[in-house]
PDB file of N, CA, C and O in Angstrom:
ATOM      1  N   UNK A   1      -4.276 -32.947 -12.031  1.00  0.00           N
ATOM      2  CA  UNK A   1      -3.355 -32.937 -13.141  1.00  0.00           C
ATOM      3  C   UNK A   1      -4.085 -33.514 -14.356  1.00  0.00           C
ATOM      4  O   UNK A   1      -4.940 -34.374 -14.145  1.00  0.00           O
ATOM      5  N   UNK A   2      -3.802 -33.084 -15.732  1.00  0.00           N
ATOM      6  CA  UNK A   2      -4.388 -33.114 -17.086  1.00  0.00           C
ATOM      7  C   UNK A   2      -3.257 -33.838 -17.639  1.00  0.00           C
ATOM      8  O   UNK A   2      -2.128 -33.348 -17.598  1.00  0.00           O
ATOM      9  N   UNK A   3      -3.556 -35.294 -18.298  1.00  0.00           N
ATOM     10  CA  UNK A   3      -2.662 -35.585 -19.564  1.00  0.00           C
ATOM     11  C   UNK A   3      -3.839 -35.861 -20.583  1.00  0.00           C
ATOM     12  O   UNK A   3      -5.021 -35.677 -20.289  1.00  0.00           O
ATOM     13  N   UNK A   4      -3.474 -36.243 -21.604  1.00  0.00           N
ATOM     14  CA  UNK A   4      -3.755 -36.609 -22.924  1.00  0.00           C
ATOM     15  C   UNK A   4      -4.042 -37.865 -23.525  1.00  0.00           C
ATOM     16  O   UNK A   4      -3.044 -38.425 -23.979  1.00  0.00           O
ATOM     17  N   UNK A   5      -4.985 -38.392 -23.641  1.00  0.00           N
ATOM     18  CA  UNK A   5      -5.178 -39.587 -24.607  1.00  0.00           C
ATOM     19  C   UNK A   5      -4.098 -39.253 -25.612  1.00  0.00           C
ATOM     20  O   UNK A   5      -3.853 -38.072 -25.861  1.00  0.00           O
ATOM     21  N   UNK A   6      -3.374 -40.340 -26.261  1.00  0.00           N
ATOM     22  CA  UNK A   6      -2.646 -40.397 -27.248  1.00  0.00           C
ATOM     23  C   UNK A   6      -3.303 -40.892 -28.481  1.00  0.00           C
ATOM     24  O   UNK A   6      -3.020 -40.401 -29.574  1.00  0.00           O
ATOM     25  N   UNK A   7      -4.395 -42.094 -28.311  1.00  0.00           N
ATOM     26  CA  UNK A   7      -5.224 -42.507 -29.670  1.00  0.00           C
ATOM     27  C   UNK A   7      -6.177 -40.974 -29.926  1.00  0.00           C
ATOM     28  O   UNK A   7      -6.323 -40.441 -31.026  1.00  0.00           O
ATOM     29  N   UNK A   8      -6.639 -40.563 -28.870  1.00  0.00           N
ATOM     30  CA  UNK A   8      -8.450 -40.402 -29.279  1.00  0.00           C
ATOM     31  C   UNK A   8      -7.762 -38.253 -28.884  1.00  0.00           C
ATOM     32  O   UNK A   8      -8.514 -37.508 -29.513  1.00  0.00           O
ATOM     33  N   UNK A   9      -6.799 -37.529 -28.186  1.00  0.00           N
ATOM     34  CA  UNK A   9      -6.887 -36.413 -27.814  1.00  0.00           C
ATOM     35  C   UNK A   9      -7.402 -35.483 -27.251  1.00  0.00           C
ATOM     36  O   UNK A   9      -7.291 -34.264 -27.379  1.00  0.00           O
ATOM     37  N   UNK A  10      -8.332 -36.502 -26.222  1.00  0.00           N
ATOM     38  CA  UNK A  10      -9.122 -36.106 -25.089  1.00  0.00           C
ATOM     39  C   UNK A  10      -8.817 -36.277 -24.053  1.00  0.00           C
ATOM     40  O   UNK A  10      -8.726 -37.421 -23.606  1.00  0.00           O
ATOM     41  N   UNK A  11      -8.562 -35.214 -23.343  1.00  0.00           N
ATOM     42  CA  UNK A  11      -7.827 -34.736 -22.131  1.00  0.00           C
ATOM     43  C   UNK A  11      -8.481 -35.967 -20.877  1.00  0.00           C
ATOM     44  O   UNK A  11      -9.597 -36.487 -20.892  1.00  0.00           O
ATOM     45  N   UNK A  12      -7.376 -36.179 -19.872  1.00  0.00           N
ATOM     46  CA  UNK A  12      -7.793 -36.897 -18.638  1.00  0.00           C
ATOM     47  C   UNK A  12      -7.018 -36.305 -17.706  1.00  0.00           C
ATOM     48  O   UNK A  12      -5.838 -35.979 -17.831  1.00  0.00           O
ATOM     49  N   UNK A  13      -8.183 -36.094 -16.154  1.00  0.00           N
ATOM     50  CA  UNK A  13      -8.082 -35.690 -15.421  1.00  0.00           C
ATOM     51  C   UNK A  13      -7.615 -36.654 -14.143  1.00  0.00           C
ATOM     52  O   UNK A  13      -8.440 -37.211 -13.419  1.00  0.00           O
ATOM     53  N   UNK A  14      -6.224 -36.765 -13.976  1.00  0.00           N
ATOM     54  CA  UNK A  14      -5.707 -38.047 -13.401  1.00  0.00           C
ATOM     55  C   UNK A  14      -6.244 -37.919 -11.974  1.00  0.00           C
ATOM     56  O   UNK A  14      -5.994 -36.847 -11.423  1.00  0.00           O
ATOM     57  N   UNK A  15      -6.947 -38.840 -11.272  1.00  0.00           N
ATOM     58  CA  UNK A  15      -7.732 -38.579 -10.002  1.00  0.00           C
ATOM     59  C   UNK A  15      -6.454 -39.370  -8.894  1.00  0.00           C
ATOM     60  O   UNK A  15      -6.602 -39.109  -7.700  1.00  0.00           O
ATOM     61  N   UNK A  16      -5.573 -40.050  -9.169  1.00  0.00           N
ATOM     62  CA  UNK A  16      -4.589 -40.833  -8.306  1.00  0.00           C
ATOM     63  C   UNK A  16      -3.493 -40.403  -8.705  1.00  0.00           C
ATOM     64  O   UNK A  16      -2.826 -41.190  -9.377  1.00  0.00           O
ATOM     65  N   UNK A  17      -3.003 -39.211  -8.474  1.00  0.00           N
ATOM     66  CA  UNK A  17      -1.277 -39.139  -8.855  1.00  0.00           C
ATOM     67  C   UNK A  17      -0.298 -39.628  -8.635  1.00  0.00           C
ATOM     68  O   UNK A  17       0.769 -39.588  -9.248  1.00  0.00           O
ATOM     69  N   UNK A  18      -0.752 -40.410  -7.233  1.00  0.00           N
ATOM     70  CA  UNK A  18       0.589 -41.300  -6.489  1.00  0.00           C
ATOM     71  C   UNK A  18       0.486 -42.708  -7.343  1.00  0.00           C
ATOM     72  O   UNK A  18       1.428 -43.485  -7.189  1.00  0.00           O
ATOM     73  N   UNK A  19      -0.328 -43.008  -8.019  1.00  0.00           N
ATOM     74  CA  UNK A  19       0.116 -44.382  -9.406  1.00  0.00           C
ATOM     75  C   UNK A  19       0.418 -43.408 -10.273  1.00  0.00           C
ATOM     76  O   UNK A  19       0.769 -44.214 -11.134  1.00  0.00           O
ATOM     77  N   UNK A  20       0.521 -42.774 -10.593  1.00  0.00           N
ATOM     78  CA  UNK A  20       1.113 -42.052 -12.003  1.00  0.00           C
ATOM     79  C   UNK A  20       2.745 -41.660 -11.705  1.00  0.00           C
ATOM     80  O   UNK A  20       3.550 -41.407 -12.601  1.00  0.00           O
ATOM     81  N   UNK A  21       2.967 -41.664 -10.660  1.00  0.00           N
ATOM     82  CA  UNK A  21       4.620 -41.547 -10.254  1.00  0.00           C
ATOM     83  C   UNK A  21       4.915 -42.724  -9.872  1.00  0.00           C
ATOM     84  O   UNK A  21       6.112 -42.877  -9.626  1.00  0.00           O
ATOM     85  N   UNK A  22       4.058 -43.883  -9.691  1.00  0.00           N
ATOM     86  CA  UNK A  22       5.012 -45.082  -9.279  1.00  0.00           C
ATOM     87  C   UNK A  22       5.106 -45.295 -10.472  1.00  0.00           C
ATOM     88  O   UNK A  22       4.224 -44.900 -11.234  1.00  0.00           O
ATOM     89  N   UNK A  23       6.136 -45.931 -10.890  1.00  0.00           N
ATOM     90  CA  UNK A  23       6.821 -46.936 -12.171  1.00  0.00           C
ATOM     91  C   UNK A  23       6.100 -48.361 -11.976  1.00  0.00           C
ATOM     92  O   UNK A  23       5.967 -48.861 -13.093  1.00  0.00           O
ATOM     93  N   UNK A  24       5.720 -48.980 -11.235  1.00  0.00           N
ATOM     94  CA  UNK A  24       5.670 -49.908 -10.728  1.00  0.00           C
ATOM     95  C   UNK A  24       4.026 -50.287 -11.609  1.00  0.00           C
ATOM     96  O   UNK A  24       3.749 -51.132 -12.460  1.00  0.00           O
ATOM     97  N   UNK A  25       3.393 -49.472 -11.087  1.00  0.00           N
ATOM     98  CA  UNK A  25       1.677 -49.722 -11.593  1.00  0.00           C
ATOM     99  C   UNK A  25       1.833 -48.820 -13.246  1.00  0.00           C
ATOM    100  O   UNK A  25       2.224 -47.699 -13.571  1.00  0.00           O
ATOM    101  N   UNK A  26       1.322 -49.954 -13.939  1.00  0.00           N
ATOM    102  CA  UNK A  26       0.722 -49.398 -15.566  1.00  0.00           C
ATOM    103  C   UNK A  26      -0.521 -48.597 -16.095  1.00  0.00           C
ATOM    104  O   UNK A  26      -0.808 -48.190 -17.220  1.00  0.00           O
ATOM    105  N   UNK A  27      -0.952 -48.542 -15.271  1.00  0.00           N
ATOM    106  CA  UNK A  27      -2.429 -48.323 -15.353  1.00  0.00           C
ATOM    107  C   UNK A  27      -2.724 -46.720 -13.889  1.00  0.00           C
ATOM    108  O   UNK A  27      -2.084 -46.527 -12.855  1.00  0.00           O
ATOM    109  N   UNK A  28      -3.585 -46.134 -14.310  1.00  0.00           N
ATOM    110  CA  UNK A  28      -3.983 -45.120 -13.361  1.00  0.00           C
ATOM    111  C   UNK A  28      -5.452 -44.908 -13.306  1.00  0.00           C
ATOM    112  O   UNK A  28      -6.176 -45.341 -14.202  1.00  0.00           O
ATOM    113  N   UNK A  29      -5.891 -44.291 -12.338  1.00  0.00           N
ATOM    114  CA  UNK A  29      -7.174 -44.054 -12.478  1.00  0.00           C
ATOM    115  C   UNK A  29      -7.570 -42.378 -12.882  1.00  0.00           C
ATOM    116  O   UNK A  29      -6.936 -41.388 -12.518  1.00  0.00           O
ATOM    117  N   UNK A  30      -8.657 -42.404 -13.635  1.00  0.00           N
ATOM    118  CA  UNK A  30      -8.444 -40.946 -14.276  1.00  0.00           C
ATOM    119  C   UNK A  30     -10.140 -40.481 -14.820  1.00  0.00           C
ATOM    120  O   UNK A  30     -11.006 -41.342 -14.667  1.00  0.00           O
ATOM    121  N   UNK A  31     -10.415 -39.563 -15.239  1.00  0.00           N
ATOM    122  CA  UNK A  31     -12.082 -39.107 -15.750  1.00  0.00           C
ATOM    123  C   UNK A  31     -11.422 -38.429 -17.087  1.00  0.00           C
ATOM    124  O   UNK A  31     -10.591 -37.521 -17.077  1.00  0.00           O
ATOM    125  N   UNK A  32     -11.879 -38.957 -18.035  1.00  0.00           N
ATOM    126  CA  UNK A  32     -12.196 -38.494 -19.629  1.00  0.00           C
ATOM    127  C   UNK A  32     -13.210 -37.096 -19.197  1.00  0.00           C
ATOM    128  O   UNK A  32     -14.196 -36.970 -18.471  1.00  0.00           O
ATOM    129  N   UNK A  33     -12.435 -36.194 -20.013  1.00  0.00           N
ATOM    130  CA  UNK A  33     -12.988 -34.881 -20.114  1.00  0.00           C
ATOM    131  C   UNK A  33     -12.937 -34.473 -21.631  1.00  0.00           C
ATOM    132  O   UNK A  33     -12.195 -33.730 -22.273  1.00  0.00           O
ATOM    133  N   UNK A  34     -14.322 -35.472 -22.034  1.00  0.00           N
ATOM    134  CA  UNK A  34     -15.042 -35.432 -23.591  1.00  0.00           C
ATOM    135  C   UNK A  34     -16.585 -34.965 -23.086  1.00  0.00           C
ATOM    136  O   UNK A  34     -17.005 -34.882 -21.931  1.00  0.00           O
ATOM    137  N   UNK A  35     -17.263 -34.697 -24.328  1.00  0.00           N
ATOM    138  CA  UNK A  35     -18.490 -34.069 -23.990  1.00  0.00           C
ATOM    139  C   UNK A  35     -18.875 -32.866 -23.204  1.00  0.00           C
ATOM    140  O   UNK A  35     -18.091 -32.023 -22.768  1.00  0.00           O
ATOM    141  N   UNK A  36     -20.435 -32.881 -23.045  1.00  0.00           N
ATOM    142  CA  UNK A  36     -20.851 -32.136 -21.679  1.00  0.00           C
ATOM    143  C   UNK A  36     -21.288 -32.580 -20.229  1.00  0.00           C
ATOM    144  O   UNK A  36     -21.523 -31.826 -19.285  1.00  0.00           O
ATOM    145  N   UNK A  37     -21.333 -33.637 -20.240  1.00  0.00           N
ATOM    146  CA  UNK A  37     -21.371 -34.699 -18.863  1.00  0.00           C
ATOM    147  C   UNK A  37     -20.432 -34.966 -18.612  1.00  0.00           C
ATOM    148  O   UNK A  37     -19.588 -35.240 -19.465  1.00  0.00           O
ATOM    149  N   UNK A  38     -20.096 -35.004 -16.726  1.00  0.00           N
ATOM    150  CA  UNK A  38     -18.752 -35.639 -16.516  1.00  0.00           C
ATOM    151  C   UNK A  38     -18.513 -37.197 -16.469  1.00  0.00           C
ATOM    152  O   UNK A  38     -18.992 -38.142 -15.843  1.00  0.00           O
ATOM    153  N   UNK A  39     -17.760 -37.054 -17.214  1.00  0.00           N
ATOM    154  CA  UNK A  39     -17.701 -38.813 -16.582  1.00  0.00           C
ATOM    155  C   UNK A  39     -17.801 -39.784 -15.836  1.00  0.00           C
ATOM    156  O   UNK A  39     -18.073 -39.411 -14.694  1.00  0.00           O
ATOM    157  N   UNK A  40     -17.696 -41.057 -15.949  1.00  0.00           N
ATOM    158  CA  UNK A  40     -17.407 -41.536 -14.503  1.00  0.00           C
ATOM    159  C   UNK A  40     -15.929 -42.186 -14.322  1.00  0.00           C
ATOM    160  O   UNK A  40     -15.633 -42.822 -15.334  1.00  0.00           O
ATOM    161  N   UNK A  41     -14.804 -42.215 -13.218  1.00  0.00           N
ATOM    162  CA  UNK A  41     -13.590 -42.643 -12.910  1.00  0.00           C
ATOM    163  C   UNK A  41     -13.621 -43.781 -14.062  1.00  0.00           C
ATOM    164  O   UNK A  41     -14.615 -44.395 -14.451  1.00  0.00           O
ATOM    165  N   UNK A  42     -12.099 -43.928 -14.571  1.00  0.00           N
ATOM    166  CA  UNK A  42     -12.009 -45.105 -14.869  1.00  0.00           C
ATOM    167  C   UNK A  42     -10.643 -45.446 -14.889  1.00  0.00           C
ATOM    168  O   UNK A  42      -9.963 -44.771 -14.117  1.00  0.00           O
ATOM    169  N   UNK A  43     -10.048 -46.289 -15.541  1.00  0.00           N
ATOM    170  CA  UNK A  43      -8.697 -46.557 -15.435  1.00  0.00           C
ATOM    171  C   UNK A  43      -7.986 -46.854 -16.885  1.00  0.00           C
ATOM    172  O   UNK A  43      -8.184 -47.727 -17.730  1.00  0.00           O
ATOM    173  N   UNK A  44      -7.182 -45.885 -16.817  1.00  0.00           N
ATOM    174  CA  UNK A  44      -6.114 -45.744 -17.996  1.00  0.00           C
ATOM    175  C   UNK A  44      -4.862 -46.129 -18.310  1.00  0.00           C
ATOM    176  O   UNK A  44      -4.041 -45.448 -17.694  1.00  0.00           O
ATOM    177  N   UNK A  45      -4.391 -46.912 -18.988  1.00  0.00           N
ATOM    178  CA  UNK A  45      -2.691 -47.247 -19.424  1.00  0.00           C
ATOM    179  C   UNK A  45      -1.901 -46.074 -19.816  1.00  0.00           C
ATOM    180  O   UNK A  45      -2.005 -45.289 -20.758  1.00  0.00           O
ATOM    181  N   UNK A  46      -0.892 -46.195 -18.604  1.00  0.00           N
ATOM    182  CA  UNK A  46      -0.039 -44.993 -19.055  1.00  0.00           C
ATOM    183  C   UNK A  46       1.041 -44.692 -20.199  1.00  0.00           C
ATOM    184  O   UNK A  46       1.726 -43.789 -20.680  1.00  0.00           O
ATOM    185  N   UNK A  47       0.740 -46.035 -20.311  1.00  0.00           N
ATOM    186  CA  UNK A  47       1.261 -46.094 -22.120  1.00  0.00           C
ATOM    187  C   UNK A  47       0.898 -45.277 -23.280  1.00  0.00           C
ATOM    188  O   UNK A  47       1.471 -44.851 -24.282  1.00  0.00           O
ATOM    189  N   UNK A  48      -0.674 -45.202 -22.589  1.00  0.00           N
ATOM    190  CA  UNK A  48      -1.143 -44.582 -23.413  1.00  0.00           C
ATOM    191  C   UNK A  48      -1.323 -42.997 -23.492  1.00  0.00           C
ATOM    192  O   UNK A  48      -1.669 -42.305 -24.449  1.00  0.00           O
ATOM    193  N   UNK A  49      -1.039 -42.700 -22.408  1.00  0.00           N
ATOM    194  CA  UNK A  49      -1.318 -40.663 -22.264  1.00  0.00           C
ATOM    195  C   UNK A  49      -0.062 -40.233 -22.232  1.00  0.00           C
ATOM    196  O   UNK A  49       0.863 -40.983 -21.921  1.00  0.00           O
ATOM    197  N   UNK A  50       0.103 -38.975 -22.553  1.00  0.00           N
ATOM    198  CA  UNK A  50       1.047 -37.900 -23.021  1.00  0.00           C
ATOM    199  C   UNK A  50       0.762 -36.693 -22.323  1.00  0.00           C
ATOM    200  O   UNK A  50      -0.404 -36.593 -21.941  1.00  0.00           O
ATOM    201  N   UNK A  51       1.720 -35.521 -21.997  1.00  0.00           N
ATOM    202  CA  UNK A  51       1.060 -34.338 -21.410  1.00  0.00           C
ATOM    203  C   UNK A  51       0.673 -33.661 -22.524  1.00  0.00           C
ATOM    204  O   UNK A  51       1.080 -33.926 -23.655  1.00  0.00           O
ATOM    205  N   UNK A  52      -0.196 -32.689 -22.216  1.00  0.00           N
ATOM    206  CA  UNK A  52      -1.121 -31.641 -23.215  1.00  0.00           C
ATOM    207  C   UNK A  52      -0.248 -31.254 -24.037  1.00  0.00           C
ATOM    208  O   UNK A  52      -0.604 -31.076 -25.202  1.00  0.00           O
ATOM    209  N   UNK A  53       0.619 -31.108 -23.796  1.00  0.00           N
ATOM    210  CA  UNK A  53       2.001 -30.284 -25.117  1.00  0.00           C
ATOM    211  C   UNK A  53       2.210 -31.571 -25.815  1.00  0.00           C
ATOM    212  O   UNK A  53       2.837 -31.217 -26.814  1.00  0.00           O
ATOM    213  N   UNK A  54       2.012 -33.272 -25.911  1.00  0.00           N
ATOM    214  CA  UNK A  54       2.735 -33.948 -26.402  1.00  0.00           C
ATOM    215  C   UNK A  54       3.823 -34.658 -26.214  1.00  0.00           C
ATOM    216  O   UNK A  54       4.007 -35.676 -26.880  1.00  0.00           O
ATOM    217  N   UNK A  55       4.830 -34.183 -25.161  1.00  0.00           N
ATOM    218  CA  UNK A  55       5.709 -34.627 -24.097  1.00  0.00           C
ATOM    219  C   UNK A  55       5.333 -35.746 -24.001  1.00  0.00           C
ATOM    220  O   UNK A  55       4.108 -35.858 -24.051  1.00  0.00           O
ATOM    221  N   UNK A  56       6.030 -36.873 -23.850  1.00  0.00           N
ATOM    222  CA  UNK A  56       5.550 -38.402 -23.024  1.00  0.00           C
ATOM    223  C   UNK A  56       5.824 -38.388 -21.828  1.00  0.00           C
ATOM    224  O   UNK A  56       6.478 -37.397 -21.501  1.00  0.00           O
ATOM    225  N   UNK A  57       5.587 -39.098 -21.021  1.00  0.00           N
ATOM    226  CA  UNK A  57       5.624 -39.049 -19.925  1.00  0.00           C
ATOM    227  C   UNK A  57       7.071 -39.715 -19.302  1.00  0.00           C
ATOM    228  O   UNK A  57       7.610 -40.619 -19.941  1.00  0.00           O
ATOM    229  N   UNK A  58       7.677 -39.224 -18.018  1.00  0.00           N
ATOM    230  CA  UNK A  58       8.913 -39.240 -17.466  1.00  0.00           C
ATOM    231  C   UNK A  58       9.125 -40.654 -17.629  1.00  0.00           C
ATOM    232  O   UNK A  58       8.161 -41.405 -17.482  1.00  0.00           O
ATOM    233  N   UNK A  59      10.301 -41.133 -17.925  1.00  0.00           N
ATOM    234  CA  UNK A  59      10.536 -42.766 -17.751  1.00  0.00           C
ATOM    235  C   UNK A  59      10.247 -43.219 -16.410  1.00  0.00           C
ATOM    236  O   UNK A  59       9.477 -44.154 -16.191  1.00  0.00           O
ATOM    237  N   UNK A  60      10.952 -42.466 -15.360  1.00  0.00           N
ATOM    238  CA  UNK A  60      10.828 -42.675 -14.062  1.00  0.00           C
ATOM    239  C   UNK A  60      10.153 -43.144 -13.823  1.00  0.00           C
ATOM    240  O   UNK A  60      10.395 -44.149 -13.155  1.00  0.00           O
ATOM    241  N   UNK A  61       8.216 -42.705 -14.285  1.00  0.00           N
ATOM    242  CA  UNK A  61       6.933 -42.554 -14.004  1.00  0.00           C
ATOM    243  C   UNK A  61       6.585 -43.952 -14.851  1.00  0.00           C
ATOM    244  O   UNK A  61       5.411 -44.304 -14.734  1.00  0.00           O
ATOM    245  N   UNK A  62       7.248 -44.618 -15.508  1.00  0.00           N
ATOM    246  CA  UNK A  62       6.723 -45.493 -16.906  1.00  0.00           C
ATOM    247  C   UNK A  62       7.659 -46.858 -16.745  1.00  0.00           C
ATOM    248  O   UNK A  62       7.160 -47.934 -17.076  1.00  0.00           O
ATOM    249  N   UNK A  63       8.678 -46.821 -16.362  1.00  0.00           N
ATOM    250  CA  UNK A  63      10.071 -47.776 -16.073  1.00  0.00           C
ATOM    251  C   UNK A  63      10.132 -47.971 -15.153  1.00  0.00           C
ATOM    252  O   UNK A  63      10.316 -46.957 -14.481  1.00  0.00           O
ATOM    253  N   UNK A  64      10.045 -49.327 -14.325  1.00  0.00           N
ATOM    254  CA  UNK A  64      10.618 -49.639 -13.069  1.00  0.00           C
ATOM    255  C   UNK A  64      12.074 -49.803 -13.009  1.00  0.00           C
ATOM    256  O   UNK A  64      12.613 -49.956 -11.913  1.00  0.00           O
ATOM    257  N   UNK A  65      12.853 -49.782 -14.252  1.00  0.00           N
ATOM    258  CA  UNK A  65      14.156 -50.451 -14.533  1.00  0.00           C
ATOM    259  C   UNK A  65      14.742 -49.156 -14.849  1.00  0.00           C
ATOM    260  O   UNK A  65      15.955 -49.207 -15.055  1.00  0.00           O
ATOM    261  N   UNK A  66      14.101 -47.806 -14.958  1.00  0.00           N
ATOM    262  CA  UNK A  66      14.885 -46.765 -14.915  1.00  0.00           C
ATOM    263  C   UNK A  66      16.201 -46.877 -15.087  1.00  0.00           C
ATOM    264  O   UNK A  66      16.744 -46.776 -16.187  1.00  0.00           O
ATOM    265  N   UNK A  67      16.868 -47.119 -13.877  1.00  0.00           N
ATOM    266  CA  UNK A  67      18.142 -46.605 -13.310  1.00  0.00           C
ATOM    267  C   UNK A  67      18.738 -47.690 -13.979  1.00  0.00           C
ATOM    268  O   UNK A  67      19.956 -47.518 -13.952  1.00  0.00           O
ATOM    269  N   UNK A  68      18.444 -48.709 -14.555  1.00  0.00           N
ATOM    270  CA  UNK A  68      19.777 -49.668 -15.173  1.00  0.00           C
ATOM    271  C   UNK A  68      20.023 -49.562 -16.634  1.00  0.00           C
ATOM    272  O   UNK A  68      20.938 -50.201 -17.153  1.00  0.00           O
TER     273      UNK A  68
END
């Protein structure tokens, strides 16, 4: 799965999807897909990425407090 840097608009290739659906963890692990070299893993605030259209991301995915 592909979201979006929100500062910089360089796509990330989320390598752990099961932290990107917990609410619980802020952070994910993911590879910047800038340049012509691949990156190496690193870890991203999901505060900070958006999907490719701009969409933010599900509260569900972002809120542990969702439901109240």
């Amino acid at each position: 799965m592909y979201l979006k840097d929100k500062l910089h608009g360089d796509l990330i290739e989320i390598l752990d999807t099961g932290a990107l659906f917990d609410p619980c963890r802020e952070e994910v692990t993911g590879r910047m897909h800038a340049g012509e070299e691949m990156q190496d893993p690193a870890g991203f605030a999901k505060a900070g990425l958006v999907f490719p259209s701009g969409e933010a991301l599900p509260r569900c995915w972002v809120d542990p407090k969702y439901r109240s």
